[in-house]
MARZADREN-973922 format. One record per residue (C-alpha): residue number from 1; chain; x, y, z. Coordinates in nm, 2 decimals. Layout:
   resi   chain        X        Y        Z
    NUM       A        X        Y        Z
...
! end
This chain:
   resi   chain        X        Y        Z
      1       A    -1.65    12.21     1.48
      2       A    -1.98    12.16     1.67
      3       A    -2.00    12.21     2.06
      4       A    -1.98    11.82     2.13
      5       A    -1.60    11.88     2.01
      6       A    -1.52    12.12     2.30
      7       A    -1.75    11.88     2.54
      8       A    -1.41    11.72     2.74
      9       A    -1.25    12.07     2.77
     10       A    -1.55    12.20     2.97
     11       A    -1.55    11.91     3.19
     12       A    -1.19    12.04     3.29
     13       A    -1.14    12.24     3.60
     14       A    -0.89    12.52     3.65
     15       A    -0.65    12.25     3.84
     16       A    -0.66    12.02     3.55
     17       A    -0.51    12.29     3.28
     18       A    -0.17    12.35     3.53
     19       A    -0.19    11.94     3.48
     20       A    -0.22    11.99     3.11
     21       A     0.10    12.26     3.13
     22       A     0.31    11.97     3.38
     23       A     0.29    11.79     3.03
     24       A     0.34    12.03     2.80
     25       A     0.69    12.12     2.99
     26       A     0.76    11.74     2.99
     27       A     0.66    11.72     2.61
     28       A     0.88    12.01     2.53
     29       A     1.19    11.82     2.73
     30       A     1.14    11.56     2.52
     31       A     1.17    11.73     2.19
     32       A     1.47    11.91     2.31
     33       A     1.62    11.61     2.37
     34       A     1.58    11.56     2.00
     35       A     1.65    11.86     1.86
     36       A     2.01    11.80     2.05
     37       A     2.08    11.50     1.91
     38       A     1.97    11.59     1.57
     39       A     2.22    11.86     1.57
     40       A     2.51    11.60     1.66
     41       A     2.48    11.70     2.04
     42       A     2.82    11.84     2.02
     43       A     2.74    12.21     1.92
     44       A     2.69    12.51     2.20
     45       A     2.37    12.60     2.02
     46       A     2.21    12.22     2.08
     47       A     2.35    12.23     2.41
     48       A     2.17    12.51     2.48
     49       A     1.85    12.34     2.32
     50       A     1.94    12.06     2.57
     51       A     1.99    12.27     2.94
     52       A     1.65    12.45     2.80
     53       A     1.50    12.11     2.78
     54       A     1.61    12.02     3.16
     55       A     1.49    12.37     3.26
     56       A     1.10    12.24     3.18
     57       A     1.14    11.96     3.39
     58       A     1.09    12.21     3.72
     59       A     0.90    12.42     3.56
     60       A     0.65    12.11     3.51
     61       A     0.71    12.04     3.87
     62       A     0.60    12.40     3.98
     63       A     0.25    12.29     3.78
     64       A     0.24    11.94     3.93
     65       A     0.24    12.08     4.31
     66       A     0.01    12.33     4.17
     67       A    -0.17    12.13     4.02
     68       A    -0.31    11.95     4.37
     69       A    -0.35    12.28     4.58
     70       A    -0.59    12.42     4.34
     71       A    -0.75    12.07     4.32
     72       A    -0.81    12.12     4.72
     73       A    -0.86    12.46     4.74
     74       A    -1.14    12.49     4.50
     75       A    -1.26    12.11     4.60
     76       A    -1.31    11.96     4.28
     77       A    -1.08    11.69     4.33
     78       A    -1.20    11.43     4.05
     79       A    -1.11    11.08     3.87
     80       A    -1.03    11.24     3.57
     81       A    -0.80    11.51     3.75
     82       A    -0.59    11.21     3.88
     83       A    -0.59    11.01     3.60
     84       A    -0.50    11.31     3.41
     85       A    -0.25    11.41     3.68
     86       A    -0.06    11.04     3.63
     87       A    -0.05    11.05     3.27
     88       A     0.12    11.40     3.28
     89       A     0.37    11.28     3.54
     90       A     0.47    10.96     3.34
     91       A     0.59    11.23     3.02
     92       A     0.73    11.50     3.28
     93       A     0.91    11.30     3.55
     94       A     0.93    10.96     3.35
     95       A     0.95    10.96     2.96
     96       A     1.15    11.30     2.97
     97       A     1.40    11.23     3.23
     98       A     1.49    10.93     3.04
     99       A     1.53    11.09     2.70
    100       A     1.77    11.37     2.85
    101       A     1.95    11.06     3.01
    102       A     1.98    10.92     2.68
    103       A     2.05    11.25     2.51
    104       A     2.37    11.30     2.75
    105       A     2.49    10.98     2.62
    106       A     2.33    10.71     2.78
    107       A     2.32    10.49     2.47
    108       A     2.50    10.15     2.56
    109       A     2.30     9.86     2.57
    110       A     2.25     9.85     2.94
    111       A     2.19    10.22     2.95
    112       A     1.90    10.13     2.73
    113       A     1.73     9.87     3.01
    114       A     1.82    10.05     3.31
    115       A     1.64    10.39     3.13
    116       A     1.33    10.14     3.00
    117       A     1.29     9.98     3.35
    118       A     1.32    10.38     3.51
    119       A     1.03    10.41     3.32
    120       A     0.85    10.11     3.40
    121       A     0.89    10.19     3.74
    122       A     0.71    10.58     3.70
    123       A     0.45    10.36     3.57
    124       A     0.39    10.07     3.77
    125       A     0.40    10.32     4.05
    126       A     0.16    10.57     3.90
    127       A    -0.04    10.33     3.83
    128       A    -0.06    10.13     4.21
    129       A    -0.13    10.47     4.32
    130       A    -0.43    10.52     4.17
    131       A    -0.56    10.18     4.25
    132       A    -0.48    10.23     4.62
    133       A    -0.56    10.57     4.71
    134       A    -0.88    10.49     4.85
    135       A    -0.74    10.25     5.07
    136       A    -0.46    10.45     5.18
    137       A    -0.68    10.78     5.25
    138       A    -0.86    10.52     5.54
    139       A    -1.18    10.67     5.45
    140       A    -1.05    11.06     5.46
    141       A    -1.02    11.24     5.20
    142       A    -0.68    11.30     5.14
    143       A    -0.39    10.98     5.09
    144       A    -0.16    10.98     5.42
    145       A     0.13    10.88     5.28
    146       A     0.28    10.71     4.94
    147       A     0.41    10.40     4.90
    148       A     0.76    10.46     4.72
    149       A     0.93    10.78     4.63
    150       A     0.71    11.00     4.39
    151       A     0.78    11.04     4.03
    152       A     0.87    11.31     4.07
    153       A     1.20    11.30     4.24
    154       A     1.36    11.19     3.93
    155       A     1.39    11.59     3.90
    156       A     1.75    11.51     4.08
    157       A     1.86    11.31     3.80
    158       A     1.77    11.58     3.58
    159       A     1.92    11.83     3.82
    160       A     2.28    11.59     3.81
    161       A     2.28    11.62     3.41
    162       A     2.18    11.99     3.40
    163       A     2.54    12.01     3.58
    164       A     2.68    11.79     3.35
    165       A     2.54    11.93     3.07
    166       A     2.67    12.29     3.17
    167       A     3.01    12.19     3.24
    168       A     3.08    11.97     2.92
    169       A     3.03    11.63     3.08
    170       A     2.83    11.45     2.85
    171       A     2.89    11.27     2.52
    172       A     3.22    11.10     2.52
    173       A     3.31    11.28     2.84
    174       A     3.01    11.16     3.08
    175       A     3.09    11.13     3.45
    176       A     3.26    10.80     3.59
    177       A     3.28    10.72     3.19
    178       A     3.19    10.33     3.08
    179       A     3.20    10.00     3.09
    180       A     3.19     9.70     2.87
    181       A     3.00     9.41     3.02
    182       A     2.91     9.13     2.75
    183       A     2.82     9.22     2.44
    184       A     2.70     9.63     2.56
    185       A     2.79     9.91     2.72
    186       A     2.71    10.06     3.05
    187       A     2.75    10.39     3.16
    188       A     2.76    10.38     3.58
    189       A     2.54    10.72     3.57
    190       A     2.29    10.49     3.42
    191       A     2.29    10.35     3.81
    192       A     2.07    10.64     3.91
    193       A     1.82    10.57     3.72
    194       A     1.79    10.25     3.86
    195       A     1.79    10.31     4.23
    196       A     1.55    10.57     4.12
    197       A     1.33    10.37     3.94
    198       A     1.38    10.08     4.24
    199       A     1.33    10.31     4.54
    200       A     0.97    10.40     4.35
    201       A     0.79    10.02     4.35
    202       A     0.93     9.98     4.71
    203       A     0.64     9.91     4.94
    204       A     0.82     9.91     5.23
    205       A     0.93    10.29     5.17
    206       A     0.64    10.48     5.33
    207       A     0.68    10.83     5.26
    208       A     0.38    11.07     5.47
    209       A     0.19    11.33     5.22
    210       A     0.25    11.66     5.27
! end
């Protein structure tokens, strides 16, 4: 491979590689998710794959506050950081929190929309975000506040299934169990998602920055 290959990686700056790691840790949730259902989700060794799975999704967190500080210590906050930054937060705090949901045994019909317009929300938030920082910085440097809860504070979905996860509360067994509403299931757990996903494209929520 020539040098023009490696001509993106040397654009990166050290804050940009903890971004990279935030989605490697919401990558590797993702295929833990899989793993656990491939081995019938009932055994303690796929469980296990599972909790590891939620485990990743603070860990990617840790990287995502990182991730900023550097940016603003060192001062090479750039467009490609951010956009890089938004594209890692949509697998960590968006794809993956929705695959563990499912995992768990979020599969009823309604489960299915609620967890597809969760992530919907992570994007169409990410994405206003980006388009509006400018504006919302009022000509500092630095956004004042966000419109809509973060990403990622889905990490307390995850943090509610870790518990249910250690304790046996998934599958068949999930807390508040289902319903049966037309021709699909819903699983009330699924709800969390939801308000999640709603309280995230709110624009009358103004959250300040720290």
């Amino acid at each position: 491979m020539t040098r023009r290959h490696f001509s993106m990686l040397r654009d990166f700056h050290l804050a940009d590689w903890f971004t990279l790691a935030n989605a490697f840790c919401g990558t590797g949730a993702v295929f833990a998710a899989m793993r656990f259902l491939q081995e019938g989700g009932a055994l303690d060794n796929s469980r296990r794959d599972l909790l590891i799975g939620m485990a990743l999704i603070p860990l990617a967190f840790v990287f995502d506050a990182l991730d900023g500080r550097i940016a603003r210590w060192r001062k090479v906050a750039s467009t490609l950081g951010r956009e890089l930054d938004s594209l890692a937060d949509v697998i960590s705090f968006g794809v993956a929190p929705a695959a563990l949901g499912y995992a768990c045994g979020l599969q009823g019909g309604w489960d299915w929309v609620i967890l597809s317009y969760f992530v919907g929300c992570g994007v169409s938030r990410l994405a206003r975000y980006n388009v509006t920082a400018e504006t919302l910085a009022d000509g500092g440097d630095k956004v004042k506040y966000f419109e809509g809860t973060p990403i990622p504070t889905s990490l307390a979905i995850v943090m509610v299934l870790a518990v249910a996860a250690w304790g046996g509360h998934i599958g068949a067994s999930l807390w508040l169990g289902v319903w049966t509403l037309g021709p699909w299931q819903l699983h009330p757990l699924a709800l969390l998602y939801a308000l999640s996903g709603s309280l995230m494209i709110s624009k009358t929520l103004r959250i300040p920055k720290p």
